[in-house]
C-alpha positions as CSV (number, residue, x, y, z in Angstrom):
1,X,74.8,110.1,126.0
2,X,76.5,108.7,128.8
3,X,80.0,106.5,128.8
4,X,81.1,104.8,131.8
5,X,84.1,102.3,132.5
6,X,84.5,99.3,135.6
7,X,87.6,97.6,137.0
8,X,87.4,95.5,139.7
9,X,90.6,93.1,141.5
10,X,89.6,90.1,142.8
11,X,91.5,88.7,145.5
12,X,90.6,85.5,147.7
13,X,87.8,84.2,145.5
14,X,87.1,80.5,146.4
15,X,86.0,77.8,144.0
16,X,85.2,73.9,144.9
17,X,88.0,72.2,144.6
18,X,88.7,69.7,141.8
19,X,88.4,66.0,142.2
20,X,87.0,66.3,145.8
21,X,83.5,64.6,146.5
22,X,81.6,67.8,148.2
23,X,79.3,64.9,150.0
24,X,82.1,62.9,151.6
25,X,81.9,63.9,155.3
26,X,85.4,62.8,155.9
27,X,86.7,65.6,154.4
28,X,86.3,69.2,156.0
29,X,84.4,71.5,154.5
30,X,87.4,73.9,154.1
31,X,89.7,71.2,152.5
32,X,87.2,71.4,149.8
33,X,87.7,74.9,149.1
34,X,90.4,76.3,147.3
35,X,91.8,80.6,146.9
36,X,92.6,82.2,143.5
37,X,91.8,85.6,142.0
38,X,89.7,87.4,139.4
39,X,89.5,90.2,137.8
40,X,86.3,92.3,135.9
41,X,86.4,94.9,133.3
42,X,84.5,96.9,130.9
43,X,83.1,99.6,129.3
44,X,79.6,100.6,128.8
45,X,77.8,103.3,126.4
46,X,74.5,104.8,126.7
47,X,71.7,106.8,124.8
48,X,68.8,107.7,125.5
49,X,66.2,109.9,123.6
50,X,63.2,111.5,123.0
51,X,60.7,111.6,119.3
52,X,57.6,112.7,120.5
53,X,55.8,110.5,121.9
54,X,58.9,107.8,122.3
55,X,61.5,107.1,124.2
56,X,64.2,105.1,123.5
57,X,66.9,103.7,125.7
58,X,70.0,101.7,124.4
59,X,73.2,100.8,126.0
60,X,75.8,98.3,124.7
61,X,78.3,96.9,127.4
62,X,81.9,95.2,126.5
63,X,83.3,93.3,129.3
64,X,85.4,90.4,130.4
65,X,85.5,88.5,133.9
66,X,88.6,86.1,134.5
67,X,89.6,83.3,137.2
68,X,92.6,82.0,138.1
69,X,93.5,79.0,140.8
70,X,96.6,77.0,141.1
71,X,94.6,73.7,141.2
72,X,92.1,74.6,137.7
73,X,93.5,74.6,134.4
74,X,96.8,74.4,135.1
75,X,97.2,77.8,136.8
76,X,95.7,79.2,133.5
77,X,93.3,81.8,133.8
78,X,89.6,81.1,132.4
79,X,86.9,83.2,131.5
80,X,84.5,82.9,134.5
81,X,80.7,81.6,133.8
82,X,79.3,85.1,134.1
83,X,81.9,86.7,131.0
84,X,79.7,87.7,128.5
85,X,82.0,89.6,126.1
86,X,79.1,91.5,124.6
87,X,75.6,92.6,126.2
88,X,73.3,95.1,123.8
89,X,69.9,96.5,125.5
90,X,67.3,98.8,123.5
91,X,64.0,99.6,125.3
92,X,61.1,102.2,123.2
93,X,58.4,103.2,125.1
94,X,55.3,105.0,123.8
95,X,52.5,106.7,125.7
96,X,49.9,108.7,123.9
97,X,47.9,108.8,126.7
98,X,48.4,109.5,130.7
99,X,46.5,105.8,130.9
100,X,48.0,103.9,128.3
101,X,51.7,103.5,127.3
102,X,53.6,100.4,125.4
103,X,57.1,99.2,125.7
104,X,59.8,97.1,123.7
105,X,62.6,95.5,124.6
106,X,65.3,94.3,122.9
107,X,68.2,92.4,124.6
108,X,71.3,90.3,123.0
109,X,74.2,88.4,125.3
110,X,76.9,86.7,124.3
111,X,76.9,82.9,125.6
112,X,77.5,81.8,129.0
113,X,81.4,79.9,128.8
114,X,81.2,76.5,130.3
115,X,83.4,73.8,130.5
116,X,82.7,70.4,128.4
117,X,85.2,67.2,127.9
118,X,87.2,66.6,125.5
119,X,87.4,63.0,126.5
120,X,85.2,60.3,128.1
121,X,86.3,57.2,130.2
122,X,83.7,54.7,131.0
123,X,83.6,54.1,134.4
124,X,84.2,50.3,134.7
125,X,83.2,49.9,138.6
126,X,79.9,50.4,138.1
127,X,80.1,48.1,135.4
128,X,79.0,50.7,132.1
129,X,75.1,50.9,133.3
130,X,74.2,53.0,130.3
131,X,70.4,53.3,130.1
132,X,70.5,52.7,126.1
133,X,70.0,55.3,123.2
134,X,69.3,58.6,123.6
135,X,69.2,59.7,126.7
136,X,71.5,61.9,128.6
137,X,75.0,60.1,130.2
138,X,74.4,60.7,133.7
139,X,78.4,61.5,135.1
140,X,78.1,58.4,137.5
141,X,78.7,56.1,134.8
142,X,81.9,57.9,133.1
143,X,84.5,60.1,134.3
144,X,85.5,63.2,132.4
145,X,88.7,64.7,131.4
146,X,88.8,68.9,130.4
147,X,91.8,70.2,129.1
148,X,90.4,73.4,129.3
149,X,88.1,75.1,131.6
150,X,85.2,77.2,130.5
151,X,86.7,76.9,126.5
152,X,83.6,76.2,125.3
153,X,80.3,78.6,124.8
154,X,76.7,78.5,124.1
155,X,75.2,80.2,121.6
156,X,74.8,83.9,122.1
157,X,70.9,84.9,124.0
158,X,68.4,87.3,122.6
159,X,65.2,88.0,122.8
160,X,62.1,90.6,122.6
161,X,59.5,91.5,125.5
162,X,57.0,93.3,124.5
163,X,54.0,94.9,126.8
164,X,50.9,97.5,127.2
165,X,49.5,99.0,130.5
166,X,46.3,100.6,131.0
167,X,46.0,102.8,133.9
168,X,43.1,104.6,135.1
169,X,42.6,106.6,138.4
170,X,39.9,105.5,140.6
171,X,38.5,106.9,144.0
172,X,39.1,110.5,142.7
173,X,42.5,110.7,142.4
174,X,43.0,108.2,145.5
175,X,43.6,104.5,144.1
176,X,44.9,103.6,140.7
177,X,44.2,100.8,138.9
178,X,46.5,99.4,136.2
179,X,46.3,96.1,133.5
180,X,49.4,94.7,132.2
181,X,49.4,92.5,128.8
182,X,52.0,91.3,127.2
183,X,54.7,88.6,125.9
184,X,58.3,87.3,127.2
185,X,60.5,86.3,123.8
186,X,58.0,87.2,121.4
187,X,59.6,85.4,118.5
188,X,59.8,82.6,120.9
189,X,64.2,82.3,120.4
190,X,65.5,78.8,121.5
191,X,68.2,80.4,124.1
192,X,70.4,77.6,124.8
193,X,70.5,77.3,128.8
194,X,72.6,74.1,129.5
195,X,73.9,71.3,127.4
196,X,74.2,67.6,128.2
197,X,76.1,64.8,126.9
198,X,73.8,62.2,125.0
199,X,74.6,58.6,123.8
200,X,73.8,58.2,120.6
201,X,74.6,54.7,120.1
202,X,75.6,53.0,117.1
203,X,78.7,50.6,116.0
204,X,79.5,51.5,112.9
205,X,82.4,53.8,113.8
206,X,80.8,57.5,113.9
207,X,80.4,59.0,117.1
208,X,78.7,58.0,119.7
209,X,78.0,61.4,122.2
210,X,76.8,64.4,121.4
211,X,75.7,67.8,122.9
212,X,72.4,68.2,123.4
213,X,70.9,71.8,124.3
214,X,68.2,72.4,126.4
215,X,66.2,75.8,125.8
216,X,63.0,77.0,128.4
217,X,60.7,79.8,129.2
218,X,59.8,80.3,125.5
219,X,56.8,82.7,124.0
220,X,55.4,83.5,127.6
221,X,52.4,85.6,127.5
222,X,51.4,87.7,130.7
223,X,48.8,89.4,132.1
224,X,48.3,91.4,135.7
225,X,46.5,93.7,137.9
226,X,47.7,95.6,139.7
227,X,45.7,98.5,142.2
């Protein structure tokens, strides 16, 4: 069993800054940058055992990871993209043989916190080019407005990998040969890792954007040599 605890003090962490166009050459590179502070903190708990022929890992990790600029949400502090409140990890490996073993693992996250708007402004210079129905509002054609940065969060990420290796020693003792099978997200889990805006379209009053998540790298199977 193991217990272990972080804190770390962020000073001079830089951020773009908002509003600024980061391809306009007429504005230096450092007027594009703006200084704030962080802060990261947690605690994390670990077990690890052994049944036999098993072992099991586990380790559940609480932590929170904060920004805070003059120019970004009003001075506020925000929870920064990488906060993920709760992170829970089991891994079970079994080997009955020297040449064969199998392995689990088990993984939850809380969601990633990103920012979203809370209002939309069509942007009348380029004269509301909107590509029709369904499909995704590219940010060239409105101009967004957050109240709040990073208030909003996807849903939480988990998964299960599982994979078997079969080793053998070859050359007398010299070389050893190993093949890998096995499965990213076996239960093939639609983890959430961006959302866009879409147009839905529509005049009769009911709303006309709506979040649309976009979820890859789902039930990949594997296989390897490796010597």
């Amino acid at each position: 069993v193991n217990v272990e605890g972080y804190h770390k003090d962020i000073r001079n962490t830089t951020t773009y800054d908002v509003g600024k166009n980061l391809f306009d050459n007429y504005i230096k590179w450092d007027d594009k940058i703006i200084q704030g502070r962080g802060e990261s903190y947690g605690v994390e708990a670990s077990v690890r055992t052994q049944l036999g022929r098993f072992n099991i890992t586990s380790a559940y990790t609480w932590s929170k990871t904060w920004r805070q600029f003059a120019a970004v949400n009003d001075g506020a502090r925000f929870p920064y993209r990488y906060d993920r409140r709760h992170n829970f990890r089991i891994a079970a490996l079994y080997q009955p043989s020297r040449n064969f073993d199998l392995t689990l693992n088990w993984l939850y996250m809380s969601g990633e916190a990103i920012t979203m708007p809370d209002q939309i402004y069509p942007d009348l210079d380029n004269n509301l080019i909107i590509n029709g129905a369904n499909t995704t509002i590219n940010s060239s054609n409105y101009t967004y407005s957050s109240t709040k940065w990073n208030d909003y969060r996807l849903p939480p990420i988990h998964r299960l990998d599982a994979g078997m290796n079969f080793t053998k020693m070859l050359r007398r003792g010299k070389m050893e040969r190993t093949w890998s099978l096995g499965v990213f997200n076996a239960y093939a889990r639609r983890n959430v890792m961006f959302v866009d805006i879409s147009y839905t379209g529509g005049l009769s009053g009911e709303e006309q954007f709506k979040l649309k998540g976009t979820s890859v790298l789902q039930f990949i199977p594997y296989v390897s040599y490796r010597l």
